[in-house]
C-alpha positions in Angstrom: 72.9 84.3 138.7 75.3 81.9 139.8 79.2 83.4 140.1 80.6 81.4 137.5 78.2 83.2 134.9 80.1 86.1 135.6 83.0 84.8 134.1 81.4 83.3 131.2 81.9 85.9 127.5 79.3 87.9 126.7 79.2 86.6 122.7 76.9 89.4 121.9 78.9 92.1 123.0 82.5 90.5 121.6 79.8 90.0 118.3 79.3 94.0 118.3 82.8 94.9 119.0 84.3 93.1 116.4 81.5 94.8 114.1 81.7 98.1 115.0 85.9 97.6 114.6 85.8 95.8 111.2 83.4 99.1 110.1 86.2 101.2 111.0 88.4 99.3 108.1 88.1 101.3 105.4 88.7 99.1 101.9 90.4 100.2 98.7 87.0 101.4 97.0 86.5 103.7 100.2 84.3 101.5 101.5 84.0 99.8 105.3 85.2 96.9 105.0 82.5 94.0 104.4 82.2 90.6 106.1 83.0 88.9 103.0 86.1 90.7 102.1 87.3 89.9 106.3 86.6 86.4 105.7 88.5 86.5 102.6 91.9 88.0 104.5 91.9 85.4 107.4 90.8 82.5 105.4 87.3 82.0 107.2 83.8 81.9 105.1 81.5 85.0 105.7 78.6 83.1 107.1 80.9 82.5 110.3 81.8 86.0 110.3 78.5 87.4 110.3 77.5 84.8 113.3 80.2 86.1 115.7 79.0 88.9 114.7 76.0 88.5 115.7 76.7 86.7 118.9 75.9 82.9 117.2 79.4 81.6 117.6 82.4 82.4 120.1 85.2 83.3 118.0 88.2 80.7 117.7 91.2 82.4 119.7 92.7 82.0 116.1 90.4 83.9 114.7 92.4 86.9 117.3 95.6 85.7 116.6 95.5 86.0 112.3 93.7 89.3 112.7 96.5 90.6 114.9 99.0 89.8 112.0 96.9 91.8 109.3 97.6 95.6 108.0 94.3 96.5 108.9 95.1 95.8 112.7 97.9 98.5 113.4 95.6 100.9 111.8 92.8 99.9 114.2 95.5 100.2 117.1 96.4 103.2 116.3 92.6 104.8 115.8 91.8 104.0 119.5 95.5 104.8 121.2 
C-alpha cells in the first residue's frame, strides 16, 4: 500500500456512519428516519443517499454543510457529547 492510500476516505466507512447517524433521527410518526425523507430535507434524491450510504459515491462537502444547518443535527450532537 502506497502512503498516499492512507490518506485517501474510506467511502464505506463514511457510507455506514452516516447510516447508522441518520437511524438515530427519529421522525414525527416515531419512526428512524428513512433515506427518502433525508433526501427530501437537504434537497438531494434518495438514490444518492442510499449510495453514500453504501459507499458508491463520496458525499459532496455540501452535502455536510446543509446537514449541519438542520434540526435534526443538534439533536445528533447532543446524543454523542
Amino acid at each position: 500500500m502506497d502512503h498516499n492510500d492512507e490518506k485517501l476516505l474510506n467511502t464505506k466507512l463514511l457510507g455506514a456512519r452516516i447510516k447508522e447517524a441518520r437511524e438515530h433521527i427519529i421522525d414525527d410518526n416515531g419512526k428512524k428516519l428513512s433515506q427518502e425523507a433525508l433526501a427530501d430535507m437537504l434537497d438531494l434524491t434518495a438514490t444518492y443517499i442510499r449510495h453514500v450510504e453504501g459507499g458508491q459515491r463520496t458525499p459532496r462537502l455540501q452535502y455536510f454543510i446543509d446537514f449541519g444547518r438542520k434540526p435534526c443535527y443538534t439533536f445528533l450532537v447532543n446524543m454523542y457529547e
